[in-house]
N, C-alpha and C positions, 0 to 999 in steps of 0.2 A: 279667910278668903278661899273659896273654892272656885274654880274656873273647869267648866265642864262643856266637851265639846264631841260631835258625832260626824263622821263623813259616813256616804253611800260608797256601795258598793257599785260597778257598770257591765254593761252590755254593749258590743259592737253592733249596731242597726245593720249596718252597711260599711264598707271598707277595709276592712281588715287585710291586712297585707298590702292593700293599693297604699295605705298610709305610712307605711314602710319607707316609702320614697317622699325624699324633699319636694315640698309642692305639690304634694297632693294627697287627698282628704277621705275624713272620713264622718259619720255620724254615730254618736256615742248617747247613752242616755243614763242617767243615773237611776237607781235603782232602791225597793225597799229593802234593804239587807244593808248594816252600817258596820262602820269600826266605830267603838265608843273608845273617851277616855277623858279622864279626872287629873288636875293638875293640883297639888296645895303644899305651899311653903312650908319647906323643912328643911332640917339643918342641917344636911347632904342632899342631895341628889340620887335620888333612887326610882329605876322601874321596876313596875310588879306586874307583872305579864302568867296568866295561871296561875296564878293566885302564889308564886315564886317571887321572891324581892330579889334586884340584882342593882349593886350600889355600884354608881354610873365610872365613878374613878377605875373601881377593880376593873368594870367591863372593859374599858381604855387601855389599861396595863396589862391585863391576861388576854385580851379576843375576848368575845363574847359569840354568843350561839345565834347559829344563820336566821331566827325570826328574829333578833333584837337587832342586828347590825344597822339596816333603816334607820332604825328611832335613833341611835347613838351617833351614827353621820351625822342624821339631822341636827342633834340638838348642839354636837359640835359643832358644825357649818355656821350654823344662829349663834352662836358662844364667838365666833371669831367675827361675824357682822356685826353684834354690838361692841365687840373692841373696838372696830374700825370707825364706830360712832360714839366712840366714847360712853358707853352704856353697863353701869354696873353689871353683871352675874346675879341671878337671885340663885338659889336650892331650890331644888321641890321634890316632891313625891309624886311619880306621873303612873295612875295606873291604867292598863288599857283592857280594854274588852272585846272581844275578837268573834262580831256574830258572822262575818264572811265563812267560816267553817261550820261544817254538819257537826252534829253531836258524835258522832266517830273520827272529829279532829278532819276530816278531808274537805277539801280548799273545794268548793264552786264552781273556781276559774272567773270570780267576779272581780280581781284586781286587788287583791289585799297587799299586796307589795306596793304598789303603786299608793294606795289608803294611805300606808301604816307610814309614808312616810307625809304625805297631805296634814294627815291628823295633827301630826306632834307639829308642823311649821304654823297649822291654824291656832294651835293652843299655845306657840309660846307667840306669835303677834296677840294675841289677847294678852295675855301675862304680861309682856314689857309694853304693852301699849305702842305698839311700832305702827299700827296704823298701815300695814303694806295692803295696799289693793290685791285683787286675784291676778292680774295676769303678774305682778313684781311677785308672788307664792309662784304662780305656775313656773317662771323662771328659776327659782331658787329650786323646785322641787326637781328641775331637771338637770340645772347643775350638780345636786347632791345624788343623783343616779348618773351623771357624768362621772362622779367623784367613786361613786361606788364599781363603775364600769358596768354596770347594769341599762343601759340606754333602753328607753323603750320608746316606741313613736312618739309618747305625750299626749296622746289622745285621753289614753286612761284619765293622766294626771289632770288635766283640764276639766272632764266630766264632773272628777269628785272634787276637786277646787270648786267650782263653780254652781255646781250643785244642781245644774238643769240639764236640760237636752241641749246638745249642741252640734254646729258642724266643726269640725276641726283640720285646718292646715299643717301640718307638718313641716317647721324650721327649716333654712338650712343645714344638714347634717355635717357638712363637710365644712363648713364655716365656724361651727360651733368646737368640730373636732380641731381644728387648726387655731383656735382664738384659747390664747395664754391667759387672759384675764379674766377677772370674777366675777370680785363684787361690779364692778364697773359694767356689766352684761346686764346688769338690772336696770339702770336706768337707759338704757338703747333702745331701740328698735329692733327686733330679727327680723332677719331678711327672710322671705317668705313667710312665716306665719302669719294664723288668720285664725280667728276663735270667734264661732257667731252664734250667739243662742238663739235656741228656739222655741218659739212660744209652744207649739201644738204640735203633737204629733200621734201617728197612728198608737193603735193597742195593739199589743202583741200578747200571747201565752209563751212562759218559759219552761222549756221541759231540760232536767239535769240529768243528765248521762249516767252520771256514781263513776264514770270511766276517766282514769287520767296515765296519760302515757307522757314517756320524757321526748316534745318534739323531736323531727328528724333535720336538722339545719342544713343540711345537704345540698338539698333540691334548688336550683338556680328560679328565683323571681323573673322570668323574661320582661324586656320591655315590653313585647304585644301585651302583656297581663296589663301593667300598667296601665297602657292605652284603652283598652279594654274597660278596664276596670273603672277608671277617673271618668269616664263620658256616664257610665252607670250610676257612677256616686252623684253626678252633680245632675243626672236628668229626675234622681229619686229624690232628691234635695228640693227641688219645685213643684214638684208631681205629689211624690207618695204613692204613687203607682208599683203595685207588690209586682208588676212582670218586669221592674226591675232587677228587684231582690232577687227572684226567679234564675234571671240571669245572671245574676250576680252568683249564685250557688252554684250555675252549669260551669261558672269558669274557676270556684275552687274546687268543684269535682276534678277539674285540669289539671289544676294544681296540685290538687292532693296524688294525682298517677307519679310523679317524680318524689313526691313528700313520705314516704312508709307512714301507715297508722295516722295519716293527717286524721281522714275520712273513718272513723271508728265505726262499727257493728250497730251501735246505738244510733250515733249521729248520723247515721246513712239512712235507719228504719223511722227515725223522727220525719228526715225531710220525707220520706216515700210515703208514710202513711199519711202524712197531711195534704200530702197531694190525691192521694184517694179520697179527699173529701174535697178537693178542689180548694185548697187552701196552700200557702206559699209557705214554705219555712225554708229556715238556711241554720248552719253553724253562727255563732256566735263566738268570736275571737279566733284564736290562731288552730283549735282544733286537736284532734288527741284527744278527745273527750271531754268533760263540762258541758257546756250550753249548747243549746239552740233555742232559736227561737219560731214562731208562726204569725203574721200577721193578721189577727183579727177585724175583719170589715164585718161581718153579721155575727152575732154573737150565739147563735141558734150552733154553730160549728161546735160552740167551745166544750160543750159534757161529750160528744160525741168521738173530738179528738182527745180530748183528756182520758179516755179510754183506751182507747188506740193503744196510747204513749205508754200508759200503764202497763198494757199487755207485754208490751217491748220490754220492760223494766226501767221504763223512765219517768222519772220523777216529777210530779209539777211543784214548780216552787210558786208562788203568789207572790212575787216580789213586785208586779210591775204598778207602777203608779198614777191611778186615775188620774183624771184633769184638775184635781183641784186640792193634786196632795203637794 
C-alpha cells in the first residue's frame, strides 16, 4: 500500500497583516506549485527529505534539523490523538518533495512551513483512516504551530487544507493563547473564525522577486491600519474591484515607512511598473521580497508587463490557476 498525497502552495490576494488581528480577514488562493509526499509501511518510521533518510526516533532523541521539525511535531501530535482513541501506531517510510523552492534551494515565500505541515496531517488521516474533515485538519494544524510556537494567522493553513480560494477569519488569538486544552479544541467551535470558499475569482500574473530578507518585527500594526485595511478586505470580497487592491498597497506602502526592507527594490519596481500600464499590483504576503502579484482584467497587458518585470529582474512564475484547474 502506497498512500500519496500533494498540497499547494498560496498567495495572499488581499489582507495581509490586517489578518494579523482576531476578526479580521483575509483572501488567500492556492496555487500551482505543490509540497509532494509518499507514505508506505515499514518497520520503523523514517523521513527522506533530499533524498537523506532520517529515522524518526533518532530525530526525537537528538533534535532534528529546522526543515523536518514540522513534519516530526506533526506526526507526534497525530501519534498522541490516536492513543487518546485508542488507535494502534503503524511505521512508515514518508518521503517528501519539496517543489515550493527554486532549483538554487530558495523558498518563493509560498507558505512551505505552513504545507510541510498540512501535508504530513492529510497523509496520516488517509493512512489511519481517521476520517477528520478540513476545518478538525485546519485545527490541529494550528494547534501543532501553537506547539511549535510558530503561530501564523492560519490563513496559509486554511488555503492549502482546503485546496481553493477562500476568505479567511482569523480565530480568537487571545483565547486560543490562554485555553489549556487540546484535543478537546477539535470538536468546539472558535470564537470568531470563519473560512468561506470561493468559487471564482480574478486572474492575476505572479512575478518573484529572487529577494528574501529576515522581516523587521519592530514596527507597531496601528489600529487605523486595521480599520483601514478590514473595510478594503471585505468591500474587494463582493466587488473584485482592483482600486481596492490599489488601496490596499497605498496602506502597506505606510506600513512598510515604520517596517525596514518591508517594501524591497524589486517589490516597489513590480507595483510601479504595472501601474504604467495602468494595471494594479501589490506585495503578496508579509514582504521582504518573494511575490507580488497584478490583477489581470484584459489580457492584452499580460506580454507587455511580463517585460517590464523581466527588465526589473523579476521573475514570472505561471503558477496561477485557470478556472477549471
Amino acid at each position: 500500500m502506497q498512500i500519496h498525497e500533494k498540497v499547494p502552495g498560496k498567495l495572499y490576494i488581499i489582507g495581509e497583516y490586517n489578518v494579523l488581528k482576531s476578526g479580521h480577514g483575509a483572501i488567500v488562493a492556492p496555487v500551482n506549485l505543490f509540497l509532494q509526499g509518499t507514505l508506505v509501511p515499514n518497520h520503523k518510521t523514517t523521513i527522506i527529505e533530499g533524498g537523506i533518510s532520517h529515522p524518526y526516533h533518532t530525530l526525537l532523541e537528538n533534535g532534528c534539523p529546522h526543515q523536518l521539525k514540522n513534519t516530526v511535531t506533526t506526526i507526534t501530535f497525530f501519534n498522541e490523538y490516536l492513543a487518546l482513541k485508542n488507535i494502534p501506531i503503524c511505521e512508515f517510510e514518508y518521503t517528501i518533495e519539496n517543489n515550493l523552492i527554486s532549483d538554487e534551494q530558495i523558498k518563493y515565500g509560498l507558505g512551505s512551513s505552513a504545507a510541510s505541515v498540512v501535508l504530513t496531517l492529510k497523509l496520516l488521516n488517509r493512512l489511519y483512516r481517521t476520517n477528520l474533515s478540513p476545518l478538525v485538519l485546519f485545527k490541529m494544524a494550528v494547534l501543532i504551530q501553537k506547539e511549535l510556537n510558530s503561530l501564523t494567522s492560519g490563513g496559509d493553513l486554511a488555503c492549502t487544507i482546503f485546496d481553493v480560494p477562500l476568505y479567511y477569519v482569523r480565530y480568537d488569538l487571545n483565547w486560543l493563547l490562554k485555553e489549556t486544552r487540546v484535543f478537546e479544541l477539535l470538536e468546539i467551535e472558535w470564537p470568531l473564525l470563519e473560512i468561506k470558499l470561493l468559487t471564482k475569482i480574478p486572474y492575476f500574473l505572479v512575478g518573484w522577486t529572487k529577494e528574501n530578507f529576515t522581516p523587521d518585527t519592530n514596527g507597531k500594526v496601528h489600529d487605523s491600519f486595521y480599520q483601514k485595511a478590514d473595510k478594503l478586505v471585505n468591500n474587494y470580497l463582493v466587488t473584485y474591484d482592483d482600486m481596492y487592491l490599489r488601496q490596499y498597497q497605498n496602506l502597506l506602502d505606510e506600513l512598510g515607512l515604520s517596517r525596514k526592507g518591508m517594501v524591497t527594490p524589486r517589490l516597489k519596481a513590480l507595483v510601479k511598473s504595472a501601474k504604467e500600464l495602468g494595471v494594479v499590483a501589490k506585495i503578496s504576503g508579509a514582504g521582504y521580497g518573494d511575490c507580488g502579484i497584478a490583477q489581470i482584467n484584459d489580457k492584452s497587458v499580460i506580454e507587455p508587463l511580463t517585460k517590464m518585470w523581466e527588465n526589473e529582474g523579476i521573475i514570472i512564475l505561471d503558477i496561477w490557476r485557470k478556472d477549471n484547474e
